[in-house]
N, CA, C and O atoms as a DFTB+ gen file, in Angstrom:
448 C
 N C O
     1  1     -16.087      -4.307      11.551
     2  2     -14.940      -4.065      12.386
     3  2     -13.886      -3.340      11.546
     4  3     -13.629      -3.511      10.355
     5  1     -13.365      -2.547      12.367
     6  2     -12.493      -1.509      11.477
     7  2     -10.808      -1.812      12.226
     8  3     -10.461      -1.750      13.406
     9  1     -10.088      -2.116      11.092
    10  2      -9.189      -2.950      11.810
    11  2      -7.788      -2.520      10.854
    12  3      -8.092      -2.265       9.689
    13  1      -6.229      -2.398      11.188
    14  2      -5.287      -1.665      10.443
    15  2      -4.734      -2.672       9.441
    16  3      -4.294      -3.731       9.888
    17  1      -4.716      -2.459       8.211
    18  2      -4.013      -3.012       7.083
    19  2      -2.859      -4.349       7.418
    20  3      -2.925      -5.455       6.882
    21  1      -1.916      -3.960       8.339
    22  2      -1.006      -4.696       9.032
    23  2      -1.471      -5.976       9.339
    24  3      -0.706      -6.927       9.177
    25  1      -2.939      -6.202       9.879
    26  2      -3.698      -7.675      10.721
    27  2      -4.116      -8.392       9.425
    28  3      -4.309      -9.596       9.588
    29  1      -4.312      -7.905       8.104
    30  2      -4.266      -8.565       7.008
    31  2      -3.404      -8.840       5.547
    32  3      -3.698      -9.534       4.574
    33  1      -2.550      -8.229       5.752
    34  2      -1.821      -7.909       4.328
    35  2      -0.039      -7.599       5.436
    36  3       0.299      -7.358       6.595
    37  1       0.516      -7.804       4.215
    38  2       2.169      -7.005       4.761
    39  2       2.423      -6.645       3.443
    40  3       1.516      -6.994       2.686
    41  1       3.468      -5.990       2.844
    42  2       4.094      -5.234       2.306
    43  2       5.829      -5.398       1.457
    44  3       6.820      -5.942       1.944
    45  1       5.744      -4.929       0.502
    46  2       7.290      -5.238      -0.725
    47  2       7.081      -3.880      -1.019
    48  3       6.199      -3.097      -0.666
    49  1       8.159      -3.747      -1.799
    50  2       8.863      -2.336      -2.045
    51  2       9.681      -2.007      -2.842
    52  3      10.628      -2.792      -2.798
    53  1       9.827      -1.163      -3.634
    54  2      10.912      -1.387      -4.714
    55  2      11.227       0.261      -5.306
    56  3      10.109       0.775      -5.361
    57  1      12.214       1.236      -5.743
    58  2      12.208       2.398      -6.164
    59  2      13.385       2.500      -7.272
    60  3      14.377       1.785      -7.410
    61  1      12.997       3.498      -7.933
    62  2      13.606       3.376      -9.030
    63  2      13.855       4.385      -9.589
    64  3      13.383       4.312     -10.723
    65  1      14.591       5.773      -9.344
    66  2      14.569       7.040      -9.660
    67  2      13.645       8.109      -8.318
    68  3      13.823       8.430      -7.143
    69  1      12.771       8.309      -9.255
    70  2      11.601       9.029      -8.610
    71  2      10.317       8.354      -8.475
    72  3       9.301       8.931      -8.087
    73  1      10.388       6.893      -8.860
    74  2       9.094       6.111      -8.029
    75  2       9.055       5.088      -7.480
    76  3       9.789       4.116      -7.656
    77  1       8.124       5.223      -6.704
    78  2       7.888       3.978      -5.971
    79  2       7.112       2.355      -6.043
    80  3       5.913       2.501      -5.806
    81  1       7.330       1.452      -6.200
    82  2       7.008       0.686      -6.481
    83  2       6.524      -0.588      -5.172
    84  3       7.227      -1.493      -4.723
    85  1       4.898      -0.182      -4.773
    86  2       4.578      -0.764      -3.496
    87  2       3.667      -2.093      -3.522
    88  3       2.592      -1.681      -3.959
    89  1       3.564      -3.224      -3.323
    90  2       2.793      -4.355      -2.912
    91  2       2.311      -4.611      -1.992
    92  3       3.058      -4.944      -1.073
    93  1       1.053      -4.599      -1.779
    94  2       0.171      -5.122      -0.688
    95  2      -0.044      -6.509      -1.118
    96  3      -0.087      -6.779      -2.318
    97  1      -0.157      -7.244      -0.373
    98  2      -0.316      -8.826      -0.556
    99  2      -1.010      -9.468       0.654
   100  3      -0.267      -9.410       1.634
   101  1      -2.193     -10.065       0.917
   102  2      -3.156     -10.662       1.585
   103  2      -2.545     -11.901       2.223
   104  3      -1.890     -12.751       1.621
   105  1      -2.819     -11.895       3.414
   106  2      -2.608     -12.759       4.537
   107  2      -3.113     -14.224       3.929
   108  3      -2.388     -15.175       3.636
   109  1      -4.771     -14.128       3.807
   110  2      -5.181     -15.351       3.678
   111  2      -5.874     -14.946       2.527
   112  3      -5.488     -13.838       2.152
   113  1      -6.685     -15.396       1.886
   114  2      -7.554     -14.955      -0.079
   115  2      -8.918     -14.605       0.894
   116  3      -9.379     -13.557       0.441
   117  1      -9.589     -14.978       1.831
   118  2     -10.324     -13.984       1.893
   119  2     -10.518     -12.701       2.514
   120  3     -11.593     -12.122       2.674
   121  1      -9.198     -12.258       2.898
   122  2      -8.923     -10.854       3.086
   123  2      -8.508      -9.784       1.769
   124  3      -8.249      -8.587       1.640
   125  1      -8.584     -10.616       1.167
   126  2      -8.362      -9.887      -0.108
   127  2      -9.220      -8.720      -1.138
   128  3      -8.933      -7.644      -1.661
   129  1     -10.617      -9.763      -1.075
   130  2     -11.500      -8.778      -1.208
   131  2     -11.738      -7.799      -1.166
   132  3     -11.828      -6.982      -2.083
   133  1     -11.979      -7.617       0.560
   134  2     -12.199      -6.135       1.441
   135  2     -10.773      -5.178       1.075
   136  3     -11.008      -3.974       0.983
   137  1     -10.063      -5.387       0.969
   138  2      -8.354      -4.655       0.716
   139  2      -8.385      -4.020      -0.576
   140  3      -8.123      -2.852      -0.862
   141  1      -8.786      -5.075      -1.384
   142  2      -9.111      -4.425      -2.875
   143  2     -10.461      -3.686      -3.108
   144  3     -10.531      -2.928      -4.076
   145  1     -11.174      -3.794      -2.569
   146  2     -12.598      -2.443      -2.781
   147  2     -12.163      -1.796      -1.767
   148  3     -13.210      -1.246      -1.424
   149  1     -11.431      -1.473      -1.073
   150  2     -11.606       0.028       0.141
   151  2      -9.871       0.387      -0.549
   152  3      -9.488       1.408       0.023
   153  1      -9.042       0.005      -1.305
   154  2      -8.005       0.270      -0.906
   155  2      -7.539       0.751      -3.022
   156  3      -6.856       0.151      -3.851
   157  1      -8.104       1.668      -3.070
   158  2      -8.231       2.188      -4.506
   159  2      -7.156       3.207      -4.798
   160  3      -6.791       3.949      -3.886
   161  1      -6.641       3.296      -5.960
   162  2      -4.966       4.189      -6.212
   163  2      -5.299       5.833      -5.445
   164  3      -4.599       6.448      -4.641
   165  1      -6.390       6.143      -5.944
   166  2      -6.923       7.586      -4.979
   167  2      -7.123       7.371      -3.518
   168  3      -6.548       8.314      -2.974
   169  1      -7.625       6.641      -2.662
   170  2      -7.285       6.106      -1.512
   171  2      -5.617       6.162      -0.594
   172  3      -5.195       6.470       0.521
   173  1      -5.043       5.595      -2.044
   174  2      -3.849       5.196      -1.375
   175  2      -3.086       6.547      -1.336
   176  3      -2.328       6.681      -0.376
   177  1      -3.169       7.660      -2.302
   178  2      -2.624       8.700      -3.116
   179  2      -3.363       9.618      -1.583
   180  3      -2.538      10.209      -0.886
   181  1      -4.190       9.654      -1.345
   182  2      -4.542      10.391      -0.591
   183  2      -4.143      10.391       0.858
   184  3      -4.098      11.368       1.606
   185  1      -3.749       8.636       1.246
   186  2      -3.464       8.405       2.223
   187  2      -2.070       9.069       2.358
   188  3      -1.855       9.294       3.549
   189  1      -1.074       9.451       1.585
   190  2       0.247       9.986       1.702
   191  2       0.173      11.721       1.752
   192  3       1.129      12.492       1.665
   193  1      -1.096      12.018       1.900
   194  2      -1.343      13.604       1.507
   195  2      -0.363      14.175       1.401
   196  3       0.456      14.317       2.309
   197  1      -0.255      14.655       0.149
   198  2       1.049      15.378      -0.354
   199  2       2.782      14.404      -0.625
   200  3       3.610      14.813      -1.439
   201  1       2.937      13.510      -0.017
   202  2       3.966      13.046      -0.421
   203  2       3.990      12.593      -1.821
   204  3       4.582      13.252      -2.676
   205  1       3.487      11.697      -2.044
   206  2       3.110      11.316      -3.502
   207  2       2.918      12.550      -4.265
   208  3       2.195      13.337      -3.655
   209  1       3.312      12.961      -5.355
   210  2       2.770      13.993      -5.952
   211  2       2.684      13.806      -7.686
   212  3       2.683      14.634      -8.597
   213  1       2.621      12.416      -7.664
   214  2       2.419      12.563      -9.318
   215  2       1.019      11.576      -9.246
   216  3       0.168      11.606      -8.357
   217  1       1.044      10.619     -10.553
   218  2      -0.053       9.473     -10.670
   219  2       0.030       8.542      -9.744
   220  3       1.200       8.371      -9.403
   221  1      -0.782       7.818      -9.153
   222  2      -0.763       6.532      -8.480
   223  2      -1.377       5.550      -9.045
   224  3      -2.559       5.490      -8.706
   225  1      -0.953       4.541      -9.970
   226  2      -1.912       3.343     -10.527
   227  2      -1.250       2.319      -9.770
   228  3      -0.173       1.959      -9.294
   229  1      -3.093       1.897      -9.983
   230  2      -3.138       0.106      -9.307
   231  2      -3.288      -0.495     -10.320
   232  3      -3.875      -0.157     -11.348
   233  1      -2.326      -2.169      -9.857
   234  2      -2.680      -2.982     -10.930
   235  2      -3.061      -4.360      -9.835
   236  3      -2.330      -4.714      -8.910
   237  1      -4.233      -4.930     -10.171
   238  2      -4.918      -6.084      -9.061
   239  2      -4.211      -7.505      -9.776
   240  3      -4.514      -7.943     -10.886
   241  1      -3.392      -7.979      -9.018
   242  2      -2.985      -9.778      -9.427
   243  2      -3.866     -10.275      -8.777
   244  3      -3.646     -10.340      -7.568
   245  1      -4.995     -10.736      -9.212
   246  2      -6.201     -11.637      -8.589
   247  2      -5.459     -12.810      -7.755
   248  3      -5.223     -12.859      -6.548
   249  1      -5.181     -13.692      -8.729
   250  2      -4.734     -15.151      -8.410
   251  2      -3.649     -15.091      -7.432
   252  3      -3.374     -16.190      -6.949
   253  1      -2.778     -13.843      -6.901
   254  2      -1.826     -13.873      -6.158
   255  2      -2.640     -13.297      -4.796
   256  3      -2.175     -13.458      -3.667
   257  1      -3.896     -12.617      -5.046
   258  2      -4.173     -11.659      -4.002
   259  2      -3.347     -10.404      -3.373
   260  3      -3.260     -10.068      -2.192
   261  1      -2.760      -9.811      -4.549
   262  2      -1.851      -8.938      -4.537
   263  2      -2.544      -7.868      -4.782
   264  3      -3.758      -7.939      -4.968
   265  1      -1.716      -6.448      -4.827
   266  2      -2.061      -5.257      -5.161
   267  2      -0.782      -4.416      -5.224
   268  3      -0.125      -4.137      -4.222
   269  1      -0.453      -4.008      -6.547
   270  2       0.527      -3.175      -6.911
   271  2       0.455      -1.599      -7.383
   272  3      -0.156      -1.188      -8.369
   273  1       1.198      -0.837      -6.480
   274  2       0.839       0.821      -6.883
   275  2       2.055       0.984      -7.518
   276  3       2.912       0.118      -7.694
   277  1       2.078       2.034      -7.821
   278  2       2.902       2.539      -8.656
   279  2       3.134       3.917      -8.791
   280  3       2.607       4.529      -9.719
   281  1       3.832       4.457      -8.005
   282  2       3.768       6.224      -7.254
   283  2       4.558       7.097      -7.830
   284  3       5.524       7.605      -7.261
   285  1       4.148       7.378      -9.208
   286  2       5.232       8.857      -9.686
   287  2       5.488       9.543      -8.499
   288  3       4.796       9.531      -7.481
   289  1       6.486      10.115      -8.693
   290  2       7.188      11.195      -7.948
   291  2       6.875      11.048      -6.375
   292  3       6.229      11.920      -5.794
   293  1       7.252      10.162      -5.862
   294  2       6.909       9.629      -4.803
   295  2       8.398       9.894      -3.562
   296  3       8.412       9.877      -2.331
   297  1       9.587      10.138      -4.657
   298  2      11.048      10.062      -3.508
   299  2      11.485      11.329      -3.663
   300  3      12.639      11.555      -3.298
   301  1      10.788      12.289      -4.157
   302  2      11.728      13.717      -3.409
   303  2      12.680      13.430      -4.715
   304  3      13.896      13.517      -4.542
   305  1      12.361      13.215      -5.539
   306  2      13.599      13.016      -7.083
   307  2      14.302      12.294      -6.921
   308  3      15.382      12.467      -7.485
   309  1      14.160      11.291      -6.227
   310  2      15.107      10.083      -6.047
   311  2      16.127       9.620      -4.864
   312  3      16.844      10.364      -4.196
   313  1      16.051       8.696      -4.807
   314  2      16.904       8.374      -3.029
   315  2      18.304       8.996      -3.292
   316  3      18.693       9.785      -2.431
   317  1      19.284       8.712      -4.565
   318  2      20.172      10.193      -4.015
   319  2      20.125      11.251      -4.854
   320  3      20.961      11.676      -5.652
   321  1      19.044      11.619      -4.575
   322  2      18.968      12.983      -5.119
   323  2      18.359      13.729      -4.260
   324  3      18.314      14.949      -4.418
   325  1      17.573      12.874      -2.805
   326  2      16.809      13.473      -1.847
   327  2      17.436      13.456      -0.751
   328  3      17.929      12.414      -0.320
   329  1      17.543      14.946       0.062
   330  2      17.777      14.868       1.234
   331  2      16.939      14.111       2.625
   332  3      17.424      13.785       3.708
   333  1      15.789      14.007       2.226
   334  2      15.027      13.267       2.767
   335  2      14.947      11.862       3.108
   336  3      13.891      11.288       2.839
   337  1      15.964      11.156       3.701
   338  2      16.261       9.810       4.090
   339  2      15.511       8.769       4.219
   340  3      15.816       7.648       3.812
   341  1      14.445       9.074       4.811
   342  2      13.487       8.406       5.236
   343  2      12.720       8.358       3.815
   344  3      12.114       7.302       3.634
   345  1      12.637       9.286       2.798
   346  2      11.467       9.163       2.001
   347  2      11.628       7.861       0.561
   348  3      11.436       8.162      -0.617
   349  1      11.891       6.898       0.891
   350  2      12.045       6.426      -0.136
   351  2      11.180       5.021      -0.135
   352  3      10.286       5.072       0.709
   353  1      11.215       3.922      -0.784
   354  2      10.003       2.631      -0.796
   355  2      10.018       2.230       0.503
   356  3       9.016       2.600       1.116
   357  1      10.828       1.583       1.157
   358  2      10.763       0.614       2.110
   359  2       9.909       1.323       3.364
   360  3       8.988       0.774       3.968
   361  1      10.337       2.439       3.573
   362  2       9.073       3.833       4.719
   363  2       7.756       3.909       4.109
   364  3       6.747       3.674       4.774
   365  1       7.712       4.224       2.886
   366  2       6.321       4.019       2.062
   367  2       5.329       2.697       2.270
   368  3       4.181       2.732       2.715
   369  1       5.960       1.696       1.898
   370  2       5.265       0.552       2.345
   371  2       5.116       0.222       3.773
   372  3       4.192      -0.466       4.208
   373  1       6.146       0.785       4.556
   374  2       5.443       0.736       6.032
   375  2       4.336       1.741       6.500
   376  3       3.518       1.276       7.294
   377  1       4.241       2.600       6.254
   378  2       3.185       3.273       6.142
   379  2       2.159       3.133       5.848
   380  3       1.311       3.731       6.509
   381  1       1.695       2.216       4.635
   382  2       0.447       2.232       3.934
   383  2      -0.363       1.018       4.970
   384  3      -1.561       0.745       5.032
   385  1       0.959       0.365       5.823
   386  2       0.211      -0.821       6.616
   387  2      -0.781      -0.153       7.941
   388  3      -1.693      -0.764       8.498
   389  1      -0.416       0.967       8.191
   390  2      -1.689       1.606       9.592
   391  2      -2.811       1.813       8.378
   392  3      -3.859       1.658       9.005
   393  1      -3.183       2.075       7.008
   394  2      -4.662       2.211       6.465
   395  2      -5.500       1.137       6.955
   396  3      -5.340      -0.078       7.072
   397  1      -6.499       1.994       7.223
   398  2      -8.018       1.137       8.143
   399  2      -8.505       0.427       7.245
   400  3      -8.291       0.911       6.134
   401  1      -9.240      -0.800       7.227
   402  2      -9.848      -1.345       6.508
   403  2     -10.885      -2.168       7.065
   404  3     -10.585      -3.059       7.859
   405  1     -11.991      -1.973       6.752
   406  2     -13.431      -2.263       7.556
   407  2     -13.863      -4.105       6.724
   408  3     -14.058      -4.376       5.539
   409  1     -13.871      -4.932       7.837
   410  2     -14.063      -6.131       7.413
   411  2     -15.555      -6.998       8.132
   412  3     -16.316      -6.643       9.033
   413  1     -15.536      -7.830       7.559
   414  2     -16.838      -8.147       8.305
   415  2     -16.661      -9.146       9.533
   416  3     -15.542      -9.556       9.842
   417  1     -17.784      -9.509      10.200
   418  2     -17.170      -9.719      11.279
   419  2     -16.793     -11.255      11.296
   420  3     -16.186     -11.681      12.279
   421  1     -17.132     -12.133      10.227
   422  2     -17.142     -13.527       9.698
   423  2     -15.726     -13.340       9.664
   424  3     -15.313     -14.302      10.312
   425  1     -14.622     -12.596       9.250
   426  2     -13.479     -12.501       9.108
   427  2     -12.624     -12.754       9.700
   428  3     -11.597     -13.328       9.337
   429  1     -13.178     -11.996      11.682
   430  2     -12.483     -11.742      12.627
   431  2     -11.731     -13.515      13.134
   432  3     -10.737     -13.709      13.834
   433  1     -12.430     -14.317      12.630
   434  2     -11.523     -15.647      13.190
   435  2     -10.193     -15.989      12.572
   436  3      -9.316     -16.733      13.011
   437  1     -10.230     -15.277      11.445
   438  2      -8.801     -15.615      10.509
   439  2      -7.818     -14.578      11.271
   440  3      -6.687     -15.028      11.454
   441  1      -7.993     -13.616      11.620
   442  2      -6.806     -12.617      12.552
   443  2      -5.978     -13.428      13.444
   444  3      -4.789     -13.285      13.728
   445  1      -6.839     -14.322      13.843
   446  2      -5.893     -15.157      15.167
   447  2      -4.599     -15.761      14.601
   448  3      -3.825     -16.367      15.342
């Protein structure tokens, strides 16, 4: 079942110049799994096509069921330095919550 980021995980946010600083964090630990193998720094880098334009590293907090990116050049040179209002963490992390993520179907009872 192919199902949007949002039904398992929500989202933190943080910026700091020119990057972004995003958390995905798992609903329940066994949604975690599937989030962390489909949901890789090139994944995520790609999912912004073109906004992001520097490195994207992930760093995996197992024990939290977290997932932290880390988006050079991600704000247009910085929230005031960008005319771009919208482009800064808190829009970023809402965004990354429509990525699809294919789960199995043993899963589908924890959504409720």
């Amino acid at each position: 079942m192919l199902i949007k980021l949002v039904q398992l995980a929500h989202c933190r946010s943080g910026d700091k110049g020119n990057t972004s600083n995003i958390s995905v964090i798992s609903y329940h630990p066994e949604f975690y799994a599937p989030i962390k193998n489909q949901l890789s720094a090139d994944e995520f880098k790609k999912f912004y096509s073109g906004v992001i334009k520097g490195n994207v590293t992930r760093y995996s907090l197992d024990e939290l069921q977290m997932l932290n990116f880390v988006c050079e050049g991600a704000l247009g040179g910085g929230v005031s330095r960008s005319l771009c209002l919208d482009n800064y963490g808190k829009s970023l992390s809402s965004r990354i919550l429509s990525f699809k993520i294919e789960i199995n179907d043993n899963l589908e009872k924890l959504l409720q």
